[in-house]
C-alpha positions as CSV (number, residue, x, y, z in Angstrom):
1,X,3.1,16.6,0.1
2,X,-0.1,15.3,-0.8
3,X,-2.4,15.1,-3.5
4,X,-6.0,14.7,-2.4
5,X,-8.4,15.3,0.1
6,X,-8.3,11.2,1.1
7,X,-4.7,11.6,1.7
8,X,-5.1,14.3,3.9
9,X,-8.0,12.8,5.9
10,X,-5.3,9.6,6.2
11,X,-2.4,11.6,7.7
12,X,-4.3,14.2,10.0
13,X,-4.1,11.9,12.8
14,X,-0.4,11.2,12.3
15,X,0.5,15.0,11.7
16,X,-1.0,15.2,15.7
17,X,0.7,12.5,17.1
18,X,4.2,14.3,15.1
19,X,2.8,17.2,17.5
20,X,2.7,15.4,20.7
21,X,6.3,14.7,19.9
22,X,7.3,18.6,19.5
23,X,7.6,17.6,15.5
24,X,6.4,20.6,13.9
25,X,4.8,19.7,10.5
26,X,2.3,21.2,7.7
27,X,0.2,18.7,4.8
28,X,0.6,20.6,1.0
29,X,-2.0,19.4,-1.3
30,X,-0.6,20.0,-4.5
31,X,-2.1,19.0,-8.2
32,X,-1.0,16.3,-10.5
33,X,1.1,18.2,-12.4
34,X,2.7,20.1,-9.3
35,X,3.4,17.1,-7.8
36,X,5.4,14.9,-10.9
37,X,7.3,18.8,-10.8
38,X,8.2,18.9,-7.1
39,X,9.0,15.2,-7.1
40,X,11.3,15.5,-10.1
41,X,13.1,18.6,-9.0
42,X,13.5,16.4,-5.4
43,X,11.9,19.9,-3.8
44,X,10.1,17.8,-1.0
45,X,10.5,16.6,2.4
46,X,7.9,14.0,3.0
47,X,5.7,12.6,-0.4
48,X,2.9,10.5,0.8
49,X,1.5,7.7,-1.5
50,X,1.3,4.4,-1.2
51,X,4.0,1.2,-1.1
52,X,1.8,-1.0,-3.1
53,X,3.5,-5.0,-4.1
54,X,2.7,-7.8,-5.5
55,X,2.0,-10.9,-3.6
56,X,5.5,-11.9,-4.1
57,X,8.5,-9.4,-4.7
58,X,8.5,-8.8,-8.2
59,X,11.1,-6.4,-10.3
60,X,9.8,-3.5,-10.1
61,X,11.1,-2.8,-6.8
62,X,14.3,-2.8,-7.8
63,X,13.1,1.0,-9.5
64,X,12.2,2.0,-6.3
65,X,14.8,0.9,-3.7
66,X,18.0,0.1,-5.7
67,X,20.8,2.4,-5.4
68,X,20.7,1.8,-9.7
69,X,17.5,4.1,-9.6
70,X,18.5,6.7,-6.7
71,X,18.3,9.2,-9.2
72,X,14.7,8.8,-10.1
73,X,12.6,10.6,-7.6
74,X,9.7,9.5,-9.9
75,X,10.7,6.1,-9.1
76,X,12.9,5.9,-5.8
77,X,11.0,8.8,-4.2
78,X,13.5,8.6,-0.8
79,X,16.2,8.2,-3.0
80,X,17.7,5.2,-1.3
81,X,21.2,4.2,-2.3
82,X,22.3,1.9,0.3
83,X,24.7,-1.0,-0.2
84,X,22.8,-3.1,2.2
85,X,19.4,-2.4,0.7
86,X,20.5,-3.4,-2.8
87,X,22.4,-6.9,-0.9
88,X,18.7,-7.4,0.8
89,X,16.8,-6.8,-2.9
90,X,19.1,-8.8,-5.2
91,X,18.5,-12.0,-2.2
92,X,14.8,-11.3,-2.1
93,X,14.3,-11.4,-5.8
94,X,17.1,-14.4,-6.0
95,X,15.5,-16.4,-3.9
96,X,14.9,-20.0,-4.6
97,X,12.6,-21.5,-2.2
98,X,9.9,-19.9,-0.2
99,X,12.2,-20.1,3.2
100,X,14.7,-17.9,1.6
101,X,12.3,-15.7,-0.3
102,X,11.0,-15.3,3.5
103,X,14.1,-14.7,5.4
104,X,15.4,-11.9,2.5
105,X,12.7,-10.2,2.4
106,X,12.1,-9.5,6.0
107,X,15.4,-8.4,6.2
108,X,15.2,-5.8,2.9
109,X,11.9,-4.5,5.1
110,X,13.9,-4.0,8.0
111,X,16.6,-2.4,5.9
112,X,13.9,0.3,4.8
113,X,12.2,0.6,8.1
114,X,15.2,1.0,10.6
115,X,16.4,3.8,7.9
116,X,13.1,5.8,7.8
117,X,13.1,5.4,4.3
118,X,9.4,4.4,4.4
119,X,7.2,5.3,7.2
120,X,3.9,2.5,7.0
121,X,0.7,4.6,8.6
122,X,-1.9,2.3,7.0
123,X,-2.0,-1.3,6.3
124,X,-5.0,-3.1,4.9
125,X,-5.1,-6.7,4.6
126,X,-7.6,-8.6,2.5
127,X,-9.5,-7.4,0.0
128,X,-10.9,-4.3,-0.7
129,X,-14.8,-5.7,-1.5
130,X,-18.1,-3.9,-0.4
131,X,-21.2,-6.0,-1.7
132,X,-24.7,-5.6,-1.2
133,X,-25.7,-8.8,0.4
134,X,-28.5,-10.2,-2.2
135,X,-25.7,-12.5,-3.8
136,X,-25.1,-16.1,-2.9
137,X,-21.5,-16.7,-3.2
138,X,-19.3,-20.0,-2.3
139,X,-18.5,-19.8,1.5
140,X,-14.7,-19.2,1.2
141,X,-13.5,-16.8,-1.2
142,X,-10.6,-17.4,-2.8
143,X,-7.6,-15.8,-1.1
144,X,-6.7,-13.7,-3.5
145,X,-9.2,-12.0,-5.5
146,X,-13.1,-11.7,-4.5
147,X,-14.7,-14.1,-7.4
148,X,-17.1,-11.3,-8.3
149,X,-19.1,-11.8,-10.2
150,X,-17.8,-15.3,-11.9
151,X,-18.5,-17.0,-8.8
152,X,-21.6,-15.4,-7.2
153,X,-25.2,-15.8,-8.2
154,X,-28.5,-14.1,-7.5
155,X,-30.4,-15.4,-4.7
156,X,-34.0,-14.1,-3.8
157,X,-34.2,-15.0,0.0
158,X,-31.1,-12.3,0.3
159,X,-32.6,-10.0,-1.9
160,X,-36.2,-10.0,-0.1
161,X,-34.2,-9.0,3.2
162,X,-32.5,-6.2,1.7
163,X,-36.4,-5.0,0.5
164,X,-37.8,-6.0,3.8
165,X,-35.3,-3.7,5.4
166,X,-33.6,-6.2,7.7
167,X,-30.2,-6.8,5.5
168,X,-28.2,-7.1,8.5
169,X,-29.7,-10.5,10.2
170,X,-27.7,-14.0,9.0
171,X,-26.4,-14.3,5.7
């Protein structure tokens, strides 16, 4: 179950590869409103959306893994209520030093990955930034967020290549 045409481009290729496998399966684009309905009434078999989190584990996952919030299909859309996934949560969001934040939280992901609860297609690292290139801008960025536009400045040279038509040439 979808909701947009984006979502749909994102899963066509896995919906063939489900194919090549003899897994028979159909994408349902639904509306908004549709969709907070089906989820509710737990009348799905896949949802796709994203897993997004935080930097560091934070909370709010326990309303979306924790057997506390099975109930929620707005929340815990799987449904997951498993012993060993609410153990692997309460370490990872417990932990007191980066080693054991480490070690808990790759096991809570294998947890949810070795029970299907979560199927990753796409993963994305960095950030999501598309500039036109008539900015200067310090040479690293700062790992987390893009600086724009506190940190970059106008510069002419950049600019005149973009008019000149050869934007693509050093930066």
């Amino acid at each position: 179950m979808i909701r947009t045409a984006n979502e749909r481009r994102t899963l066509l290729p896995y919906v063939s590869l489900l194919a090549r496998l003899g897994i028979r399966s159909t994408i349902r684009m639904v509306e908004t409103a549709q969709f907070v309905n089906i989820l509710t009434e737990g009348a799905f078999d896949v949802v796709f959306g994203n897993f997004g989190a935080g930097i560091t584990p934070e909370s709010g996952l326990r309303g979306r893994v924790h057997s506390s919030s099975a109930s929620s299909a707005l929340t815990n859309w799987p449904g997951i209520d498993h012993p060993a996934v609410d153990k692997m949560l309460e370490e990872t969001l417990g932990a007191r030093s980066m080693d054991e934040l480490v070690a808990a939280a790759r096991a809570l992901d294998r947890v949810l990955l070795w029970n299907y609860y979560y199927v990753p297609l796409v993963a994305i690292s960095g950030p999501r930034v598309v500039y036109w290139d008539k900015f200067g801008r310090p040479d690293e960025d700062p790992p987390f967020r893009t600086g724009f536009p506190d940190a970059w400045w106008w510069d002419e040279s950049k600019a005149q290549r973009i008019r000149d038509g050869v934007a693509g040439e050093d930066r």
